[in-house]
N, C-alpha and C positions, 0 to 999 in steps of 0.2 A: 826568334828573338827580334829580327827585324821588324817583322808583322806588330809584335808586342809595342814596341818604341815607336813608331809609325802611328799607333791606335794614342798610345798615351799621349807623344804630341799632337796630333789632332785636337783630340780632347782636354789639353793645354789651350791652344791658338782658340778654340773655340770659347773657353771661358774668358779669355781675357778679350775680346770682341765683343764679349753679351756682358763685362763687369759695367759700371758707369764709375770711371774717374768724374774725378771733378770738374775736368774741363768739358768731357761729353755731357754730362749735364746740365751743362750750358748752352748745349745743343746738344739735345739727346737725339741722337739717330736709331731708336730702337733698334728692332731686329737687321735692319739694313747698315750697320756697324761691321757685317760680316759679309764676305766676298759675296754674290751672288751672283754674280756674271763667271765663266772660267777664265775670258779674258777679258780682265779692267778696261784694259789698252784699244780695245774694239766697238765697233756697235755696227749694226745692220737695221734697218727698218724697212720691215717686208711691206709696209701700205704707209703710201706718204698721206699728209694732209693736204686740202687742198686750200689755197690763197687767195687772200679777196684782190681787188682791181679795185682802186680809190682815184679821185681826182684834186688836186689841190684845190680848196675854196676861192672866190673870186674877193672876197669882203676882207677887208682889213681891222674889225670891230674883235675884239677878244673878248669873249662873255663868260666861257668855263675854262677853264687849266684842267688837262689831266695830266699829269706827272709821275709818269712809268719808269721805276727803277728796276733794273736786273742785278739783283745782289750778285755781286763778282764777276761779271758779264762786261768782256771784254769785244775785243773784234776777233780774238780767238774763238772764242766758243761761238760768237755766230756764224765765222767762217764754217766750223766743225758742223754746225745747226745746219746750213747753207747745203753740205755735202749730203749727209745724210739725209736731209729730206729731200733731197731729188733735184734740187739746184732751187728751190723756192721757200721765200720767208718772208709773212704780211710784213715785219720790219723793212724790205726791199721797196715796199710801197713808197714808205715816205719822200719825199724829195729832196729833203736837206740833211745833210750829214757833216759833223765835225768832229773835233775831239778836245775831250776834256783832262786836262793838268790836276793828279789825284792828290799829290803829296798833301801833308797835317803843315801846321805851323813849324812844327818841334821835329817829323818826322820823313823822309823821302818815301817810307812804303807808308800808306794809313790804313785807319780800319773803317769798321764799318762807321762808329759813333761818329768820328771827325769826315767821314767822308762824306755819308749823311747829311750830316748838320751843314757845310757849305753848301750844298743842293740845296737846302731844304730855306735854310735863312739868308743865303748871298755872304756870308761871313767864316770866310777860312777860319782854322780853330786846334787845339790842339788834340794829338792822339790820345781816344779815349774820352775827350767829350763832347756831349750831348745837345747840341740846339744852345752852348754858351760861347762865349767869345773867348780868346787867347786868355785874357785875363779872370775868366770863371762867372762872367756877367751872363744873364738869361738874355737871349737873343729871339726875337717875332721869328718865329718862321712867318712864309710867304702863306700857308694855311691858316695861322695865325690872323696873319693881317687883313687875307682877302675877306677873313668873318668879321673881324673888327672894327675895319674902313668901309669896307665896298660893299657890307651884309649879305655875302653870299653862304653857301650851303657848302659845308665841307664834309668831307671823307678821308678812311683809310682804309684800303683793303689789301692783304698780307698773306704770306703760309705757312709766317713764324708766328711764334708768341707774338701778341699785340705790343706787349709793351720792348719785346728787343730794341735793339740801338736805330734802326732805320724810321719806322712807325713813330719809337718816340721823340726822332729832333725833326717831328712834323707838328705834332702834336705837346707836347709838353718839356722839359730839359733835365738837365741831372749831368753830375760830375763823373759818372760814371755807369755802368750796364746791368753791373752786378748788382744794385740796389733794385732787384727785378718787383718786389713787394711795394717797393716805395714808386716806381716808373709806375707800376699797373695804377695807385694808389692816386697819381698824379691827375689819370683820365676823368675822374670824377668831375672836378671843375675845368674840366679843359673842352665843353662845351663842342663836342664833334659831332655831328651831326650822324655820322654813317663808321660804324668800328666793326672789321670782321677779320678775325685770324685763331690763334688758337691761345694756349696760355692759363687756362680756367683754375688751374693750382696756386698764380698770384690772386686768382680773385676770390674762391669760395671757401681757400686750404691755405688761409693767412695764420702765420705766427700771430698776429694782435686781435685775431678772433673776427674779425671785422670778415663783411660778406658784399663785397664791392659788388656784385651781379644786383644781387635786389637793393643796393644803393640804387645802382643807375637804373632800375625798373621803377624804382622812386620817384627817378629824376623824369620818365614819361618814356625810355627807351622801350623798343618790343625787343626783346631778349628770344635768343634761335640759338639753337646747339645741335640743331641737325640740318643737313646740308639741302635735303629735301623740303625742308621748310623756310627756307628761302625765299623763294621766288612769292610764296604768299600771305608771307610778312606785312603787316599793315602798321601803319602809324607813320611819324613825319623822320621818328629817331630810331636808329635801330642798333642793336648791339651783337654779332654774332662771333660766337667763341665753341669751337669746334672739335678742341683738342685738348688735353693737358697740359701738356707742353708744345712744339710745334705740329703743325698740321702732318700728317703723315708723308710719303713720297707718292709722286704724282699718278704712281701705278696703283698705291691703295687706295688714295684720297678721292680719285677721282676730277671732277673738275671744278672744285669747290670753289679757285678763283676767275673762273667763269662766271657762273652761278652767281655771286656776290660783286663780282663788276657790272653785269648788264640791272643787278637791283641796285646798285649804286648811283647807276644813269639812271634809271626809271625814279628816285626817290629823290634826287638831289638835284635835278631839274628842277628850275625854276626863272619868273624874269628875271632877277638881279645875278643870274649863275650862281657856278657850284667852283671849288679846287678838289680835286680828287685825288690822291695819292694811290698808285699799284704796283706792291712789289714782288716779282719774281725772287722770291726768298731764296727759294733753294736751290739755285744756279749753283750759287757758294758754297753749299754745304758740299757738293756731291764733288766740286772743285780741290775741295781742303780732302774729301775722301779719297780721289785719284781714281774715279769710277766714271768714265764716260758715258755711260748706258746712259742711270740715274743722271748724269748731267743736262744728255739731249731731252729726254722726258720732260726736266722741269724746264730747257731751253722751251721746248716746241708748247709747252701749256701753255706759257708767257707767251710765246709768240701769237697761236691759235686768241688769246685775248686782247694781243694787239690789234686783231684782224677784225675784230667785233668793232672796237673801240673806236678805227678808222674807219668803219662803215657808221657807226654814229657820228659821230664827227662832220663826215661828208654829209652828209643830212641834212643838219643843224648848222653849220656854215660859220661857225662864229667861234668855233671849239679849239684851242691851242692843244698840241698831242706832242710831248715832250718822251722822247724812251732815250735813258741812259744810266751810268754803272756810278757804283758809288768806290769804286777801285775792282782793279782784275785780281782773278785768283787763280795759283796752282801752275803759270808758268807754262802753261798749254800751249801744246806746236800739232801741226795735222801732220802728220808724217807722208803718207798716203791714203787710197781710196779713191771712189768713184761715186761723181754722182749717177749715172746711168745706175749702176746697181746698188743706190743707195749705203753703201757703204764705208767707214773709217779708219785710221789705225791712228793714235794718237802717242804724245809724252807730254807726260807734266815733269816738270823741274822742279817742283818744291810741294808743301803740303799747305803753304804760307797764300798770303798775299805777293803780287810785287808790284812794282814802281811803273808798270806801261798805263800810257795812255789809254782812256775809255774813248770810244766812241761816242756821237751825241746826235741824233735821229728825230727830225721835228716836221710838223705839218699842220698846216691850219694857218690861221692870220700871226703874222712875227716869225714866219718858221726860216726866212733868209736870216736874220738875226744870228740863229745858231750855227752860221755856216764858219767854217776856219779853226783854227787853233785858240782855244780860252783855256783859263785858269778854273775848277769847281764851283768856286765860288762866284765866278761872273754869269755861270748858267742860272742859280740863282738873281741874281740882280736881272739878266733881262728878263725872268720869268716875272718881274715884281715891276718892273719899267712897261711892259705889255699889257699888266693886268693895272696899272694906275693910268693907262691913257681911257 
């Protein structure tokens, strides 16, 4: 009888894991919805990566921005990141380090749209919207502006849907996330230069019949839906859309936002520079799920393209490299562990967002700027004070 009741809750626990609510659909976590570790609470990593060695630039000239967000990446999870790979993280490279003040206008925890949108435009805003101001007004992001003043070459590259909340208060605005048809719908005139995440259901599997892909193949974009054709992508505009919905997790996907970062440098170089946006998407997801494995994964991918990104950078001399969080998630404490044996034991306290301080990690010309205690919104203003000198 036990055996019998044991099988049939299983077989419960397991359909309600593989159902999609409404809210998972939001962020659908496919099959990885369902334990796959035995313990959440753990991780071990039998072969660390290895970390580049950068020197800070000697030039004070800011030519490109690139602006690396770790969705829900806190100083917890790098701490946690920090242990488990062996006491090393290309992040460590940078020289300057602060931290950034997350809260919404309206709200002490925020989410991704308001936390986004003060990064992205210098203009704190309230929970829930998009690249607008407190009072519902469309706000320049700094990607905006560097194309519209300064004519540079801009980018976004992602491992969510393109048009989710962070991507789009770079890129275009909206009162809300959920208008996911109408955000995708927005990229059309929003003139970007370089777009790669996933999301291909707002564009080809529209309610209004409309097929936004061979729009923007119209508009002169080279269109890529595989991750292998990437790298030899040709034309000045590119569009890559990879997935359905978001990009898979970083053990299926592979290194898709590797891949589409180093052809983001290669395509959006130029004399007048580039703004680049890269987000570590799914720090957050794996946060809200209370899975450390899948958390370090998508830490260590984002980090492993940090590492790329500070080695161009160092190069080119002229490059600002901003990495920070658009709010923490999940409440994250390391409990124990070792780094000698690469390994963790963690608690998360909530499934949520909460109210701590991000971290704020910069290198290149202006990177003292970022050092000390700011408000979200002032990381945006100097990134727009840097790129106007």
């Amino acid at each position: 009888m036990k055996k019998i009741f044991f099988l049939v809750s299983a077989a419960f626990l397991a359909a309600r894991a593989f159902a999609q609510t409404p809210e998972e659909l939001d962020r659908d976590r496919s099959k990885y919805a369902t334990y796959s570790f035995s313990d959440d609470d753990k991780y071990k990593v039998e072969v660390p990566y290895q970390t580049v060695t950068v020197k800070q630039p000697k030039g004070k000239k800011v030519k490109n921005v690139i602006f690396m967000i770790g969705d829900g990446t806190g100083l917890n999870q790098w701490s946690v990141g920090y242990v488990a790979n062996g006491g090393n993280l290309n992040v460590m490279q940078m020289p300057v380090a602060g931290y950034s003040k997350t809260n919404a206008t309206d709200r002490l925890v925020t989410d991704s749209p308001a936390g986004g949108a003060a990064l992205a435009t210098g203009v704190k805003t309230k929970y829930g919207y998009i690249a607008l101001d407190p009072d519902g007004n469309p706000v320049e992001s700094n990607l905006q502006w560097a194309k519209r003043v300064k004519g540079m070459k801009t980018g976004v590259t992602v491992t969510c849907r393109i048009n989710d909340a962070t991507p789009a208060d770079f890129c275009v605005n909206g009162p809300t996330r959920k208008d996911e048809e109408g955000l995708a719908a927005k990229y059309i005139d929003a003139n970007v230069d370089f777009i790669s995440g996933g999301g291909t259901h707002f564009w080809d599997q529209r309610s209004d019949g409309r097929n936004l892909i061979e729009e923007m193949k119209a508009k002169g974009y080279t269109y890529v839906d595989k991750v292998e054709d990437i790298a030899g992508a040709q034309g000045d505009k590119f569009l890559g859309l990879y997935d359905e919905y978001d990009l898979k997790p970083y053990l299926d996907r592979g290194p898709v936002l590797m891949e589409s970062t180093l052809k983001a440098l290669q395509m959006l170089d130029n004399k007048k520079g580039f703004f680049l946006m890269v987000e570590g998407s799914q720090v957050d997801d794996w946060c809200h799920r209370n899975k450390v494995g899948y958390m370090c994964e998508e830490l260590f991918d984002f980090d492993r393209v940090i590492g790329e990104v500070l080695k161009w950078a160092e190069k080119d001399g002229q490059t600002l490299v901003v990495v920070t969080a658009d709010h923490n998630t999940g409440g994250l404490s390391l409990l124990k562990g070792s780094i000698e044996d690469r390994e963790v034991k963690v608690k998360f306290s909530t499934s949520g967002h909460d109210g701590i301080f991000v971290p704020v990690f910069a290198y290149g010309p202006g990177a003292e700027l970022f050092s000390g205690v700011h408000d979200n919104a002032e990381i945006g203003q100097i990134v727009r004070k840097l790129m106007s000198k």
